[in-house]
N, C-alpha and C positions, 0 to 999 in steps of 0.2 A: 731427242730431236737433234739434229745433225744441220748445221747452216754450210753452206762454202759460201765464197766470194769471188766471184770475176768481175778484176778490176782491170782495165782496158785503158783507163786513162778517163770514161765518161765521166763529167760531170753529176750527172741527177742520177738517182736512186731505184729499182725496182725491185717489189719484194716478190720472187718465184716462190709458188708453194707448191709442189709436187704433189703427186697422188700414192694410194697409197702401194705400196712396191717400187714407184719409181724410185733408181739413184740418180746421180749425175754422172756413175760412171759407164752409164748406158748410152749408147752412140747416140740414140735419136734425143735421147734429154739435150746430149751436147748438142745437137746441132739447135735445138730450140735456144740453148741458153747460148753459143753462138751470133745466133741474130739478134737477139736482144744486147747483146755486148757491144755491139755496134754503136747502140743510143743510150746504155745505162749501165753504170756499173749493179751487178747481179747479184742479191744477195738469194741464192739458193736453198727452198728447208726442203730437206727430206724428212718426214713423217716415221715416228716408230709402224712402226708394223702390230704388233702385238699388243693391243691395249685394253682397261676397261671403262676406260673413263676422257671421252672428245674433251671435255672444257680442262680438265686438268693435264692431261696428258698432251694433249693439239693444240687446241685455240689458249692457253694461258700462255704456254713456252711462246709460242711465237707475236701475241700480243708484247710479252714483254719484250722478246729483241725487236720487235717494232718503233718501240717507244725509244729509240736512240737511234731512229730514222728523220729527215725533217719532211720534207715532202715526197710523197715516191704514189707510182700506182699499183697495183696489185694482180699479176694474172697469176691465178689457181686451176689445177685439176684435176677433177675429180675429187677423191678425197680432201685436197688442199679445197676446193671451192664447198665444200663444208664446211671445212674450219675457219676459212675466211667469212663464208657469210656470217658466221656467229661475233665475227673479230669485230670491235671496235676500237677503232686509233687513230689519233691525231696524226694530220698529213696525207691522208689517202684523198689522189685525186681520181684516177677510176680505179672500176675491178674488172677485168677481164676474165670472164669464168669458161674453161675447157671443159666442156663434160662434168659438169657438176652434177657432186654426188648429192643429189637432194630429192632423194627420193629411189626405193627400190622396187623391183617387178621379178620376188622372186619365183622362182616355177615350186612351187609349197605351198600348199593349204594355208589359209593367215592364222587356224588355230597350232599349226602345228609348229609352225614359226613363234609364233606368242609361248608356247610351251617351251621352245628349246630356249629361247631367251630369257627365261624364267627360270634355268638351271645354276643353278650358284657353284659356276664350273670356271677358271683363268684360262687353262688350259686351253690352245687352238688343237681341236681334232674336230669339229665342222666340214666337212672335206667342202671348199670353195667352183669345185668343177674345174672341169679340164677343158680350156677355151683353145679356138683353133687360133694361127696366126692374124685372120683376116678381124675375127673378133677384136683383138687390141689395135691390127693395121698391117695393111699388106707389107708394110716396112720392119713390122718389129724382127727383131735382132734372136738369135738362138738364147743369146745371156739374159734379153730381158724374159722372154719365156720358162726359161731359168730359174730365173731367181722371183718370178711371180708368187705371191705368198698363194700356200696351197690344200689351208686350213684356217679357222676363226673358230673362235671360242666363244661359247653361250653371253660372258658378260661381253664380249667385242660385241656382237648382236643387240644386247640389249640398250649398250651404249650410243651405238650410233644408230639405232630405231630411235631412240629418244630426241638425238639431235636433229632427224629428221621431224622429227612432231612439233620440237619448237624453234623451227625458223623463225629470225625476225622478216618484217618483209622485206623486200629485194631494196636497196638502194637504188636511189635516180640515178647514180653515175655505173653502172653497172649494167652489162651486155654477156651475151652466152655463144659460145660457138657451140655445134652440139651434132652428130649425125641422127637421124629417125630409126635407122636400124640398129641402135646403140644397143648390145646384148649386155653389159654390165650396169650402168645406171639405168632408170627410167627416164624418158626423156619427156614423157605427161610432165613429170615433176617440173621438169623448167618450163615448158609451156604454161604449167599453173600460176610462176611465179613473178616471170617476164613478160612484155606485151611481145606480138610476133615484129615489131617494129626494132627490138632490142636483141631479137635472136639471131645468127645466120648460120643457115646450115650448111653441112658440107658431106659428099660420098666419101665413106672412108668409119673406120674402125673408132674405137672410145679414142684412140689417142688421135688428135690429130696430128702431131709430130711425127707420129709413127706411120700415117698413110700418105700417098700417093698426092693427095689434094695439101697437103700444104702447103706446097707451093704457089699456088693459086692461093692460098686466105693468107700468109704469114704477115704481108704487106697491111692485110686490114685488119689482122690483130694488132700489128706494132701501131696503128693508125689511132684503133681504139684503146690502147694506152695512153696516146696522147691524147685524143678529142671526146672520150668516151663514146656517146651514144649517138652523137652527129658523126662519124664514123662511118655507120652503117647505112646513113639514109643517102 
């Protein structure tokens, strides 16, 4: 796990938890962490890529740099808002979740999935598909396309099918931005989790950094940072 820092001069604290692929030295990350720099100094995790194990590998690394945070709130995405819903720690006043990964819809038979993930294999050769621009956001970048991870391995499958079975439930200070056409996460999954009162949706790709509607939501993410869930009403 890899943290950065941007420190601006802000005051208060925000913990970004990236997704998985993303860096920060991806245009549209910066422009996300950009805005947030305005009102927080930004403590940044990128997520390994290759892994077989969420709690040991995700949610323990970044629970512990949390805990030498005092107060902060939390936007995650994707992959980061699975690691974060699993997270517990002192000082989180909301979670702002992008596109959380909580839950998947993959185009595979569920025995046949249940099979490969049953392969006692580390190695990523899973080929992940080859998604178009518009899938991640009419904005992403050639580099983030790039550098998209473009394989997963049997235990990465098994690991995070696992973390998706035991969700705790959603927290009350906790909201989702999320598009309905989302081809990477399922987006059932966050309707199961959230009431429609706590979700808002937007046209545009899994990232919302990455498409065209950010600009119209960044204003009421950074909002529900601050007010959480009275934000959206």
């Amino acid at each position: 796990m890899q943290v950065r820092v941007y420190d601006d001069g802000a005051e208060r604290d925000c913990l970004l938890v990236l997704g998985w692929g993303n860096r920060c030295r991806h245009e549209n990350v910066r422009w996300l962490v950009d805005r947030l720099a305005e009102r927080y100094r930004v403590h940044a995790v990128e997520l390994p890529t290759h892994i077989t194990d969420v709690r040991r590998e995700w949610v323990d690394p970044v629970r512990r740099y949390a805990a030498d945070l005092d107060e902060f709130p939390i936007l995650a995405h994707s992959a980061g808002g699975l690691t974060t819903a699993h997270l517990d720690a002192d000082g989180v006043t909301n979670r702002v979740y992008l596109s959380p990964w909580w839950g998947d819809d993959l185009p595979f038979p569920k025995t046949v999935v249940e099979a490969l993930s049953r392969l006692p294999i580390t190695e990523p050769f899973l080929p992940t598909g080859t998604l178009e621009r518009e899938a991640i956001g009419d904005l992403a970048t050639e580099a983030q396309m790039r550098d998209g991870p473009d394989a997963a391995s049997p235990a990465f499958l098994r690991t995070t099918r696992r973390a998706h079975a035991s969700l705790p439930p959603a927290r009350e200070n906790a909201v989702a931005f999320c598009s309905l056409t989302d081809r990477i996460v399922d987006p059932r999954a966050i309707g199961e989790r959230l009431p429609a009162d706590r979700i808002r949706l937007y046209d545009g790709g899994h990232e919302l950094f990455s498409s065209s509607a950010r600009d119209r939501h960044i204003d009421t993410v950074l909002d529900a940072l601050e007010r959480g869930p009275d934000a959206l009403s």
